[in-house]
DSSP file (Angstrom, degrees, kcal/mol; ACC not computed):
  #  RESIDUE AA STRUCTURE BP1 BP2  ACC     N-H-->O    O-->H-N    N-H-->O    O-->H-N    TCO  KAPPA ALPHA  PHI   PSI    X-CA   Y-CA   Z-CA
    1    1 A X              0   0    0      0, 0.0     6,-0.0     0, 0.0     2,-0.0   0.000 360.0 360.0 360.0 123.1  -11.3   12.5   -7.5
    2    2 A X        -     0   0    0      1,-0.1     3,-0.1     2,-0.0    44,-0.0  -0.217 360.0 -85.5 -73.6-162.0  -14.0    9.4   -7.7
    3    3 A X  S    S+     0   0    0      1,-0.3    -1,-0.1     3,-0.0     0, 0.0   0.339 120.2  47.9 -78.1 -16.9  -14.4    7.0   -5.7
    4    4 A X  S    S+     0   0    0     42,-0.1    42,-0.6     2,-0.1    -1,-0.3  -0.033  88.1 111.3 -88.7  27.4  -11.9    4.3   -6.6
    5    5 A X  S    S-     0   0    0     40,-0.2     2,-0.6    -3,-0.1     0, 0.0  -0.591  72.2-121.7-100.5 154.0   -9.2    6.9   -6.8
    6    6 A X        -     0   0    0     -2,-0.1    41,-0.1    41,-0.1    -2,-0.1  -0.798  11.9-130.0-105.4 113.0   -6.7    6.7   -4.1
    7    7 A X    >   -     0   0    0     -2,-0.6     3,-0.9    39,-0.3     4,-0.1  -0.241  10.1-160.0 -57.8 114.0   -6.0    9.7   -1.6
    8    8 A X  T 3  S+     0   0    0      1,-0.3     3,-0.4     2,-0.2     4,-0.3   0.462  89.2  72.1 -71.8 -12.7   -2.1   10.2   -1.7
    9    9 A X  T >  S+     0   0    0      1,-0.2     3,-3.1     2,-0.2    -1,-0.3   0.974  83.3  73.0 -49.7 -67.2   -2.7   12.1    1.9
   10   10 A X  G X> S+     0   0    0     -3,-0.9     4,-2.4     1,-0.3     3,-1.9   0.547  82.7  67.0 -13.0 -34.4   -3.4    8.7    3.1
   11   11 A X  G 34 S+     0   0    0     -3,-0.4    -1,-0.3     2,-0.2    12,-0.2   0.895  89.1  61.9 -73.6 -37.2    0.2    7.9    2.9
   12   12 A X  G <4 S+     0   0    0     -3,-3.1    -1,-0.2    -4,-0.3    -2,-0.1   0.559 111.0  39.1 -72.1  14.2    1.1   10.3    5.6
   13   13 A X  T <4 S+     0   0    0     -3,-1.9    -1,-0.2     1,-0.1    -2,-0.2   0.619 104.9  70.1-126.4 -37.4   -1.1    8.2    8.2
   14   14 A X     <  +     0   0    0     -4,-2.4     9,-0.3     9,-0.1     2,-0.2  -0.613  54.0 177.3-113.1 166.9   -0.4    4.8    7.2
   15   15 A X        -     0   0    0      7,-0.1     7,-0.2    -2,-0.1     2,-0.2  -0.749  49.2 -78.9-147.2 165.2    3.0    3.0    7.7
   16   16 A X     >  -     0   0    0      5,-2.5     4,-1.4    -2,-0.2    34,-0.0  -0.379  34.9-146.0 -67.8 127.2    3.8   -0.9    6.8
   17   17 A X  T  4 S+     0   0    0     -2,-0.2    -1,-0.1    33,-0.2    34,-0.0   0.967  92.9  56.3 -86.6 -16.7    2.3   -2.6    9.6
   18   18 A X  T  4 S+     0   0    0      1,-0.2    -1,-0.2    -3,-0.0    -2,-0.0   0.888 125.8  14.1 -38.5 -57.7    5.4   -5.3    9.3
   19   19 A X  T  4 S-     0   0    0      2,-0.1    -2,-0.2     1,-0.0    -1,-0.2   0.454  90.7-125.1-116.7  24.3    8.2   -3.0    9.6
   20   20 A X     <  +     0   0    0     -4,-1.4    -3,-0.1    -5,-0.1     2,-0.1   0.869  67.6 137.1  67.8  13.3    6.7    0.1   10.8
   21   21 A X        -     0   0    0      1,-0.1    -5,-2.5     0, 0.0     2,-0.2  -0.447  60.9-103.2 -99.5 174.7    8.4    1.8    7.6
   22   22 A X        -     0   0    0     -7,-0.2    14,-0.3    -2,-0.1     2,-0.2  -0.578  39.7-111.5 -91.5 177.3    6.6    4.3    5.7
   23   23 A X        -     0   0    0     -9,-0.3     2,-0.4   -12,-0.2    11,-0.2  -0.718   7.9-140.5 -96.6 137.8    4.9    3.4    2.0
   24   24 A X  E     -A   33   0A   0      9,-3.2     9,-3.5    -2,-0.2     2,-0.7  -0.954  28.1-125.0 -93.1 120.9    5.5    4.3   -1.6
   25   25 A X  E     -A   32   0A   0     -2,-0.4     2,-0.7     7,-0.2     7,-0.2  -0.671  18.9-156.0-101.3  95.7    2.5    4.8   -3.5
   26   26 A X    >>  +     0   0    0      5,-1.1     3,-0.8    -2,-0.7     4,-0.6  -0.818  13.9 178.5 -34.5  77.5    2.3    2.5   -6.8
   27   27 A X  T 34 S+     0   0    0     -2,-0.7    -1,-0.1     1,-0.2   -21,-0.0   0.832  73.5  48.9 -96.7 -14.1    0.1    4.3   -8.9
   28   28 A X  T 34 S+     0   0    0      1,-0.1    -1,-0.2     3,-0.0    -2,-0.0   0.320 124.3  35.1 -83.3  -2.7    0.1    2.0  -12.1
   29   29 A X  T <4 S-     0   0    0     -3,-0.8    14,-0.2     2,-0.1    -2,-0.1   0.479 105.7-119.2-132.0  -7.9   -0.5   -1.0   -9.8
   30   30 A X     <  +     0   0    0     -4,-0.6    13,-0.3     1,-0.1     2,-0.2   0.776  65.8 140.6  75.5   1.5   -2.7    0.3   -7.0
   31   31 A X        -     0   0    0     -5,-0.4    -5,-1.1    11,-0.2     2,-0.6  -0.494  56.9-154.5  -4.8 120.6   -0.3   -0.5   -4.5
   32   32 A X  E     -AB  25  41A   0      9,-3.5     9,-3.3    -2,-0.2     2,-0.4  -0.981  38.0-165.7-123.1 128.2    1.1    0.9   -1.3
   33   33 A X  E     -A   24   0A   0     -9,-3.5    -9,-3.2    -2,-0.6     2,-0.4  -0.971  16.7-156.3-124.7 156.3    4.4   -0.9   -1.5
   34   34 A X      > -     0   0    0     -2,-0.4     5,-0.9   -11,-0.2   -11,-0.1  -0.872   8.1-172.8-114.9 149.4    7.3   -1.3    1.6
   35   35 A X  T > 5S+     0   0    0     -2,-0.4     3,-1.8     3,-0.2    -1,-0.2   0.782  86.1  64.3-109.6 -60.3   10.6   -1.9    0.2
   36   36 A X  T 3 5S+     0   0    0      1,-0.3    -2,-0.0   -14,-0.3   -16,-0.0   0.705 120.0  20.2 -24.4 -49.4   11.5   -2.5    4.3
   37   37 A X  T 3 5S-     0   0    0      2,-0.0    -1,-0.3    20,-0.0    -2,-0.1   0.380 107.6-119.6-120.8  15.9    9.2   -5.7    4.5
   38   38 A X  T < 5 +     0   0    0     -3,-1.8    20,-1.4     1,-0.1    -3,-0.2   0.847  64.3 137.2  28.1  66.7    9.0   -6.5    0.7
   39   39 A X      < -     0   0    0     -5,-0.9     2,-0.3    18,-0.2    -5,-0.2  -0.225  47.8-150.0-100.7-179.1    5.4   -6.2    0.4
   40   40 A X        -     0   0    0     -7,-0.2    16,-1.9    -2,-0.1     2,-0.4  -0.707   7.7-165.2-171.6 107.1    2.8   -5.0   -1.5
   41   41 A X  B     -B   32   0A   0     -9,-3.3    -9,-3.5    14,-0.3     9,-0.1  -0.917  17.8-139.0-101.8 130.2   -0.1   -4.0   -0.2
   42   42 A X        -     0   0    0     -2,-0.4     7,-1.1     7,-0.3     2,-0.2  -0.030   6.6-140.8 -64.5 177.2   -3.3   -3.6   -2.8
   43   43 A X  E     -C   48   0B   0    -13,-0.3     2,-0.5     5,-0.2     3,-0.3  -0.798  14.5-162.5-141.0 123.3   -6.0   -0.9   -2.9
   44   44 A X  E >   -C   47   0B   0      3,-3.4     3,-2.3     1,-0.3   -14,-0.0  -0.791  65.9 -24.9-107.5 147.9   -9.2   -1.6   -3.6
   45   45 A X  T 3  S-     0   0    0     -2,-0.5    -1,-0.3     1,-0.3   -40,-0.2   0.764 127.4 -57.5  40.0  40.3  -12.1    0.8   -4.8
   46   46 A X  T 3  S+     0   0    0    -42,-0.6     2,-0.4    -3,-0.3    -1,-0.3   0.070 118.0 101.0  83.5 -17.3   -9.8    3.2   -2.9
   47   47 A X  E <   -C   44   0B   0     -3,-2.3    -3,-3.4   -41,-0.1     2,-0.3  -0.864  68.8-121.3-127.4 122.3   -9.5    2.1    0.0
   48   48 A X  E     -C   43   0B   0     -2,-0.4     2,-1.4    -5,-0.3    -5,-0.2  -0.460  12.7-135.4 -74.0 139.6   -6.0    0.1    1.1
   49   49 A X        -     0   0    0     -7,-1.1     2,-1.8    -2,-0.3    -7,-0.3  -0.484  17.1-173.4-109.4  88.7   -5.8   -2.9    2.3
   50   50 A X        +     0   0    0     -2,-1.4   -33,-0.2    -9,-0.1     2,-0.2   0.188  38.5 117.0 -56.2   3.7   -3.6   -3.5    5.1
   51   51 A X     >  -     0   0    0     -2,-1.8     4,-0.7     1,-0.1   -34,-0.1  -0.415  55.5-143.5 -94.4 177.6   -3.4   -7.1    5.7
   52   52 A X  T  4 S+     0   0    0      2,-0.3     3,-0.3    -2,-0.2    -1,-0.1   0.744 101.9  54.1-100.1 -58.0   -0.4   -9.3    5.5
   53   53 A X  T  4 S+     0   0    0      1,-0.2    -1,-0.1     3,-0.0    -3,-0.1   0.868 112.0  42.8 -33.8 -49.4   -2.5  -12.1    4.2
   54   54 A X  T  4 S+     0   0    0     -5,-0.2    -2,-0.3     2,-0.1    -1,-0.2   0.720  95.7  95.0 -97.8 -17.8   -3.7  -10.2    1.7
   55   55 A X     <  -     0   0    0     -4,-0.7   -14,-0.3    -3,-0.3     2,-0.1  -0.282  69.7-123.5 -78.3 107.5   -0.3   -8.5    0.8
   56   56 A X        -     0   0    0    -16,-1.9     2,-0.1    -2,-0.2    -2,-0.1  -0.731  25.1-114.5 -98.1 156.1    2.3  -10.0   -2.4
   57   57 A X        -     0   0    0    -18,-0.1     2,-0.3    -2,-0.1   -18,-0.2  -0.358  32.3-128.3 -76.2 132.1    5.5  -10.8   -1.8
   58   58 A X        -     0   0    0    -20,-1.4    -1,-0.1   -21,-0.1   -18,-0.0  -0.829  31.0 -94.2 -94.8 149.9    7.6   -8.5   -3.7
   59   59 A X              0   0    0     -2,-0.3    -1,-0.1     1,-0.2   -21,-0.0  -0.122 360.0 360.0 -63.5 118.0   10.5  -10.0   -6.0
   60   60 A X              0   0    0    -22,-0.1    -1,-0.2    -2,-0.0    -2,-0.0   0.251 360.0 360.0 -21.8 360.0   14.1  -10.3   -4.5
């Protein structure tokens, strides 16, 4: 694994911080997506990025 790679372990720790749901792991997009709060969360250089701000709105 480098260092931009993302650890798929990670998933079992983090949850959406909008709905509290768990994440589905994007791997083509870099992504931690919630279906719950119809988000998208990025990950950059490995590391996710958790904010709401920073998050795109996923399509309806």
């Amino acid at each position: 694994m480098t260092a931009t790679e993302f650890d798929r372990r990670m998933l079992e720790a983090l949850i959406c911080p909008v709905s509290q749901a768990r994440l589905d792991y994007d791997i083509d997009r870099q992504e931690l997506i919630s279906e719950k709060a119809g988000l998208a969360f990025p990950i950059r250089d490995g590391i996710p990025v958790m904010l709401v701000d920073e998050a795109r709105r996923l399509a309806p």
